[in-house]
RONU-569643 format. One record per residue (C-alpha): residue number from 1; residue in one letter; chain; x, y, z. Coordinates in steps of 0.001 Angstrom, whole numbers, plus 500000, padded with zeros to 6 digits. Example, Ala and Ser with C-alpha at 12.3 -4.5 7.8 and 13.67 -1.06 7.14 Angstrom:
RONU-569643
seq=1 | type=A | mol=A | c1=512300 | c2=495500 | c3=507800
seq=2 | type=S | mol=A | c1=513670 | c2=498940 | c3=507140
//
This chain:
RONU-569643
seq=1 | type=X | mol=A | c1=785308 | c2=552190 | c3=458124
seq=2 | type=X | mol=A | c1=785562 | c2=549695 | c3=455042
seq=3 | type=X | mol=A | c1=787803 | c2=550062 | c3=452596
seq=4 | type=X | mol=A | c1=785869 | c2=549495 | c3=449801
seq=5 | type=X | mol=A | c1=787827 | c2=549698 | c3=445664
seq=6 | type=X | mol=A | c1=785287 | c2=549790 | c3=442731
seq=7 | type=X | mol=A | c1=786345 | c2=548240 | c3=439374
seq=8 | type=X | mol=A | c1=785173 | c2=546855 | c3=436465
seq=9 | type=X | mol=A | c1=784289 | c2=542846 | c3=436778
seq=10 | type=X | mol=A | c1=786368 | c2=539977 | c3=435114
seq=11 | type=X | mol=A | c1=785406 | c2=536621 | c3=434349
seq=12 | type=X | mol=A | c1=787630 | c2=535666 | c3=437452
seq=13 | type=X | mol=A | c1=784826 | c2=537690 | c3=439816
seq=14 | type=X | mol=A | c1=782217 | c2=535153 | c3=438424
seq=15 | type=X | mol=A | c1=782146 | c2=533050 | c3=441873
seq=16 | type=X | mol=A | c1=782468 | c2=536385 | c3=444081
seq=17 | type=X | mol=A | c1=779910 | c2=537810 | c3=441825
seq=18 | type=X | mol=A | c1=777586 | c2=534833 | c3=442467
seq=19 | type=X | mol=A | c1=778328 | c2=534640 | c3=445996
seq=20 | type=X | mol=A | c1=776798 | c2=538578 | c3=446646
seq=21 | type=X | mol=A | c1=773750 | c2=537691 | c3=444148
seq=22 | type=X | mol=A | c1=773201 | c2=534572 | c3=446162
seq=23 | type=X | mol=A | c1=773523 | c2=535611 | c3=449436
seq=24 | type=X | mol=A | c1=771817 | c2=539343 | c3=448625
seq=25 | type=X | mol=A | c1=768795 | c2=537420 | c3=447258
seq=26 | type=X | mol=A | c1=768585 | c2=534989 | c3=450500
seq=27 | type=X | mol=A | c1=768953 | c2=538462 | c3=452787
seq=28 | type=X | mol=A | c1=766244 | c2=540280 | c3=450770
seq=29 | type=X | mol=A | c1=763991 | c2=538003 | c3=449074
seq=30 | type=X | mol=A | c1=762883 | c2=535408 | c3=452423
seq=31 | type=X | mol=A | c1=759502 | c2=535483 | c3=452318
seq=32 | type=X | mol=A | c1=758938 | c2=536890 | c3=449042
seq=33 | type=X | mol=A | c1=760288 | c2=534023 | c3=447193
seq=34 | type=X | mol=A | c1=760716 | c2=530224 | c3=448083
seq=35 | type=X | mol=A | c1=763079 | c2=529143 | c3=450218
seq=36 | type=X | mol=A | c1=763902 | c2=526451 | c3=448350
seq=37 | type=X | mol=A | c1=764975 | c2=528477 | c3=445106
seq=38 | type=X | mol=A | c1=766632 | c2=531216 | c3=447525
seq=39 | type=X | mol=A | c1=768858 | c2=527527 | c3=449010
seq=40 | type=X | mol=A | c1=769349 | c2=526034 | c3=445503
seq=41 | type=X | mol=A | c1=771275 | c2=529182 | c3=444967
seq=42 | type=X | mol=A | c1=773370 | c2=529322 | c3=447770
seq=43 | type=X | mol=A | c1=773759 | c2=525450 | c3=447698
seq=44 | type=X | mol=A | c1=775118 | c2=525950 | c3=443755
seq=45 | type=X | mol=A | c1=777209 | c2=528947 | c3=444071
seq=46 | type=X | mol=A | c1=779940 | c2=526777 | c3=441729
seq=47 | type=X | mol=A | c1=777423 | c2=526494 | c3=438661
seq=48 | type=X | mol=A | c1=775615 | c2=530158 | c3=439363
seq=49 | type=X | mol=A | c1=779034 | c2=530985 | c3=438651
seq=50 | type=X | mol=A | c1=780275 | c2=529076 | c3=435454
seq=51 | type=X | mol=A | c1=776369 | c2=530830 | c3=434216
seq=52 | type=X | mol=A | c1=777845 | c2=533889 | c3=435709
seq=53 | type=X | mol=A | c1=781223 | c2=534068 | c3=433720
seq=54 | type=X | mol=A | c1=778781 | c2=533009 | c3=430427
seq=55 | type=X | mol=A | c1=776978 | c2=536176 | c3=431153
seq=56 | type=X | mol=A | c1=779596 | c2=538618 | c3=431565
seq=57 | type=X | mol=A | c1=781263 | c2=537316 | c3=428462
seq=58 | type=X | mol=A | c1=777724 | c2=538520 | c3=426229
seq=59 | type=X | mol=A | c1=776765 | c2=541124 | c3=428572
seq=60 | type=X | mol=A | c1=776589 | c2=544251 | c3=426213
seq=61 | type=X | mol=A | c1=777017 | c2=546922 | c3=429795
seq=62 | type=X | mol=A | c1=778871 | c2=547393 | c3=432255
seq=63 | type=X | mol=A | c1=779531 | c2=545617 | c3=435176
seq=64 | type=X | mol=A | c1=781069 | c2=546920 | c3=438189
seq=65 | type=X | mol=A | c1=782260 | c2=545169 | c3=441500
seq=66 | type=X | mol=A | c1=782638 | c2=546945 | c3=444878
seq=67 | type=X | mol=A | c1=785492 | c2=544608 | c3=447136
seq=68 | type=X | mol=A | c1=786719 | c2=544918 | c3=450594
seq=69 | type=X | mol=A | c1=790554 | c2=545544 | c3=449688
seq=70 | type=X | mol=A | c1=791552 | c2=544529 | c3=453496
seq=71 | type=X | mol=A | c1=790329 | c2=540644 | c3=452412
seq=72 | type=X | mol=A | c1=789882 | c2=540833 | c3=449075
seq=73 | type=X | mol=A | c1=786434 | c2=539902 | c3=448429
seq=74 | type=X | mol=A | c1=783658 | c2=541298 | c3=446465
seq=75 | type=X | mol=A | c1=781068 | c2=542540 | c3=448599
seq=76 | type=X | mol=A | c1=778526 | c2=544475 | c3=445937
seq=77 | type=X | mol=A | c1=778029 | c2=544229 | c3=442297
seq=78 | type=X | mol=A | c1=776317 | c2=546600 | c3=439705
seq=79 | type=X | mol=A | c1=775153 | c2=545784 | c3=436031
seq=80 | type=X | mol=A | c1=774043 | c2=548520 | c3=433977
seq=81 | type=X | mol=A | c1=773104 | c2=549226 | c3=430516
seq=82 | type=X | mol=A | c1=772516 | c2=552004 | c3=427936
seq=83 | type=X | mol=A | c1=770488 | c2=552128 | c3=424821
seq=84 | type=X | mol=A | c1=769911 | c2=555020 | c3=422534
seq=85 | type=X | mol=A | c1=768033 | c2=557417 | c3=424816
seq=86 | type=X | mol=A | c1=767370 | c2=555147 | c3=428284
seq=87 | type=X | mol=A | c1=769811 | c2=553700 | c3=430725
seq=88 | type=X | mol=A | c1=769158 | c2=550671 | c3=432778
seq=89 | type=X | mol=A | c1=770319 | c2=549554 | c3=435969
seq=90 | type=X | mol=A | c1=770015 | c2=545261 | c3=435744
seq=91 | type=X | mol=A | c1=771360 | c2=544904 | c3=439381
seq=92 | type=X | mol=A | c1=772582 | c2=546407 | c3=442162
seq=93 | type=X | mol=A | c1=773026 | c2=544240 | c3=445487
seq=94 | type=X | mol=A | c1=775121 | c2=544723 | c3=448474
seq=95 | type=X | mol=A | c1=775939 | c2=542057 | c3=451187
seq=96 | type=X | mol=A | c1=774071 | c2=542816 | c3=454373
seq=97 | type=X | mol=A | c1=777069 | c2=543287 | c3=456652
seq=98 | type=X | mol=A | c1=778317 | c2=545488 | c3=453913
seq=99 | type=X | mol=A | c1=774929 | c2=547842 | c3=454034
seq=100 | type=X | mol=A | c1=774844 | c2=551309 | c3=455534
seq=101 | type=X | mol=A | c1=778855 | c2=552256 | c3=454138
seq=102 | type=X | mol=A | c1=777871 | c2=554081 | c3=451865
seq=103 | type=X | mol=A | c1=778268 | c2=550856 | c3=448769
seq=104 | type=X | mol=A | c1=774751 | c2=550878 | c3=447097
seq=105 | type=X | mol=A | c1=775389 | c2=554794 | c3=446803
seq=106 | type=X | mol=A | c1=778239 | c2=554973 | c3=445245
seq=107 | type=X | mol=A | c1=777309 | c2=552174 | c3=442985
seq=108 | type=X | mol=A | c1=773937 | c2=554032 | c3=442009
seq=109 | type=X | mol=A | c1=776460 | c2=557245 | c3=441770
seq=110 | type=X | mol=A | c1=778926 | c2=554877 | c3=439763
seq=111 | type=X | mol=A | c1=776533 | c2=554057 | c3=437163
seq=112 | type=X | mol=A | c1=774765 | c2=557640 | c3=437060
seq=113 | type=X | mol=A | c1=777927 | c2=559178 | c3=436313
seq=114 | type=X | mol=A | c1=778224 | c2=557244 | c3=433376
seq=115 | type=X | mol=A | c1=774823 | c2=557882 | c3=431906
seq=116 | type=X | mol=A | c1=775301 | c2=561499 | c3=432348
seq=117 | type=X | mol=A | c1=778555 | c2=561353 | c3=430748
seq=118 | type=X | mol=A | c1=776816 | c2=559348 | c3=428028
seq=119 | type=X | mol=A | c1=774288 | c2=562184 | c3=428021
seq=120 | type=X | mol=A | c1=771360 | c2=559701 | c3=429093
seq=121 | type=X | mol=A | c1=768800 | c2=561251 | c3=431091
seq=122 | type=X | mol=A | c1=766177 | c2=558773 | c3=431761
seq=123 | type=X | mol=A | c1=767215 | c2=555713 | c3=433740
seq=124 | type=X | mol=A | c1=765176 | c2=552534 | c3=434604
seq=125 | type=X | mol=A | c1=765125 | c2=549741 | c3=436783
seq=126 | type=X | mol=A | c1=763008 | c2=546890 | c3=438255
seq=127 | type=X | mol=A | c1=762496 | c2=546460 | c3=442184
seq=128 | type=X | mol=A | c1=760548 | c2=543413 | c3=443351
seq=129 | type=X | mol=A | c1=757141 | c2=544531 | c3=445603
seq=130 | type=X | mol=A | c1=757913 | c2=544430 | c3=449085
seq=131 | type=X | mol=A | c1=761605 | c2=545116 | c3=448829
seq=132 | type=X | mol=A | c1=762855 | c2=548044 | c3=451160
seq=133 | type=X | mol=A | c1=765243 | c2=548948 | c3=448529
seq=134 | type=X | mol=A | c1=761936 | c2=550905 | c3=446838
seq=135 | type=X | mol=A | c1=762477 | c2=553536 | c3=449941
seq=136 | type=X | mol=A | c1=766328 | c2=554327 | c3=448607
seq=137 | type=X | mol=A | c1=765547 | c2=554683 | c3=445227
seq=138 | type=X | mol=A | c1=762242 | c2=556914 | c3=445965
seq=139 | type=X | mol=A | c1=765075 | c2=558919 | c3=447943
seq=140 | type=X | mol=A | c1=766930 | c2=559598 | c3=444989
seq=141 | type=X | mol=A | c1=763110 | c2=560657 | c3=442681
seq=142 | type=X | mol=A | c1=762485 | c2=557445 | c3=441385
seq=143 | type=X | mol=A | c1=759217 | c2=557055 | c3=440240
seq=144 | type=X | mol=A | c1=756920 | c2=554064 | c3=440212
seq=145 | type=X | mol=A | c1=755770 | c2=554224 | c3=436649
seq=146 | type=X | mol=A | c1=754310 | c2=550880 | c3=436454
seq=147 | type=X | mol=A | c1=754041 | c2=547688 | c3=438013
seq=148 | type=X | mol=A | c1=754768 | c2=544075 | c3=436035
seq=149 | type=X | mol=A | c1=754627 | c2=540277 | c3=436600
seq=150 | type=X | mol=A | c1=758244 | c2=539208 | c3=436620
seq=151 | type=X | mol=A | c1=759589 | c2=536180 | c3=435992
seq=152 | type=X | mol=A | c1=761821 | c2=534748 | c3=438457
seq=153 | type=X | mol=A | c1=763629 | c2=532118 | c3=436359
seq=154 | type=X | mol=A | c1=761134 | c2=528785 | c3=435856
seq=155 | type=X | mol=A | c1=760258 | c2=529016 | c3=439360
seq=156 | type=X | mol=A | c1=757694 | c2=532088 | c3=439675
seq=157 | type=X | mol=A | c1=756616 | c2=534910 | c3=439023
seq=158 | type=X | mol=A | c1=756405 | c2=538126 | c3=441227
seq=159 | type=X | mol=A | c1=755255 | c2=541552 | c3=440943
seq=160 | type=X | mol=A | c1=757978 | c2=544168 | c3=440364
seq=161 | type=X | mol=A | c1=757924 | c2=548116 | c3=440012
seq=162 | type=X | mol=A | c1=759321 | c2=549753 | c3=437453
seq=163 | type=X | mol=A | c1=760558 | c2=552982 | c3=438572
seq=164 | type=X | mol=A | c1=761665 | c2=555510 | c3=436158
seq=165 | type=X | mol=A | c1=764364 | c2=558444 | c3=436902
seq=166 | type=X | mol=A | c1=763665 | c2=561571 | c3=434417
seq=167 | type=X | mol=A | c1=766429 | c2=564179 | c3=436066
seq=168 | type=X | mol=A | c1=770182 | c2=562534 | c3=435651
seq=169 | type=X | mol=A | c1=771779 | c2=565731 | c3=436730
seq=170 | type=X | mol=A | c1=769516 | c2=565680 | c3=439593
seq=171 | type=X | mol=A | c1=769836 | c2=562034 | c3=441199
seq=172 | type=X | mol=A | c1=773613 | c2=563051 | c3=440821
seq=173 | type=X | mol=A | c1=773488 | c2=566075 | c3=442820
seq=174 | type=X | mol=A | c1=770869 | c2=564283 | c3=445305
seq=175 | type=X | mol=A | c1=774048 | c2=561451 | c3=445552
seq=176 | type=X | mol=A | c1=776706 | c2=564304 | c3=446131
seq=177 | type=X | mol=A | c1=774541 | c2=565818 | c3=448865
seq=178 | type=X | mol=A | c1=773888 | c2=563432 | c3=451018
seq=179 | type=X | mol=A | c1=777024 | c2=562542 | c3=453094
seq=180 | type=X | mol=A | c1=778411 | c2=558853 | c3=453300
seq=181 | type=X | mol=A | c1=781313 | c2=557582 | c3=454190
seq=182 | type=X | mol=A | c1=784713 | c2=558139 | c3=452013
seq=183 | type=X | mol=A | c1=785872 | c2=554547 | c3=450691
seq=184 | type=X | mol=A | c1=788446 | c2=554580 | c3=448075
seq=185 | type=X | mol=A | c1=788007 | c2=554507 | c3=444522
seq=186 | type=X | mol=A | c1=790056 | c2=552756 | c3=441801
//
């Protein structure tokens, strides 16, 4: 079992936060994007990282790190967003070793939570074509409500769907059902 602490990201996560990104991308992404971009990112964690710390400064949601307390390092990352009647979740990755604890979950449950407490009840995201991921969030009634061209920095472009969750209270109660294993919370 992993023992896993959630908590809101500092500009001193900026390297661990670049690090998941990095490495998630290279994991998921090999063979839907070029190798050399999914390298250049891993070869140039230092300056994804000073971009990183930029971002979180002018980021206007919330972003929330999952780390393995037992060595300290960040292992999952979540950025969310609200506007006036639609939430947004801008990323969600977990490191591969890290996958099947339970992490994306309660990240997804993490940020949920808050747009029900913010009384949002439509939620959006992107998910690049070809990405399993698309499976988990169908799981919890995503929808595929459309499907875009998007760009992947000046290097390409890919297709994306946009899936669309209409039921807050119910991807929360589909979360709570569905057993996973207990990692501590902070």
């Amino acid at each position: 079992m992993k023992n896993i602490i959630y908590r809101n990201a500092n500009l001193d996560d900026a390297l661990g936060i670049q690090y998941v990104s990095a490495y998630s991308w290279k994991e998921t992404y090999t063979g839907l994007l070029p190798e050399k971009y999914l390298d250049d990112r891993i070869e140039n964690l230092k300056l994804g990282a000073e971009r990183t710390k930029s971002f979180l400064e002018n980021y206007k949601g919330n972003y929330i790190v999952a780390v393995d307390n037992d060595i300290n390092k960040i292992v999952g990352i979540l950025a969310y967003m609200m506007e006036e009647s639609c939430g947004h979740i801008d990323a969600i990755y977990v490191l591969k070793d890290y996958q099947g604890y339970g992490i994306g979950k309660k990240l997804f449950e993490i940020a949920f939570d808050d747009f029900n407490k913010n009384e949002i009840n439509k939620v959006k995201l992107e998910c690049m074509c070809g990405n399993n991921t698309t499976n988990f969030y169908k799981k919890y009634n995503g929808n595929i409500i459309d499907t875009i061209d998007y760009p992947i920095g000046n290097v390409c472009t890919v297709k994306a769907d946009v899936f669309e969750f209409n039921d807050v209270d119910e991807v929360l109660k589909l979360i709570k059902n569905r057993k996973w294993f207990i990692c501590m919370v902070q």
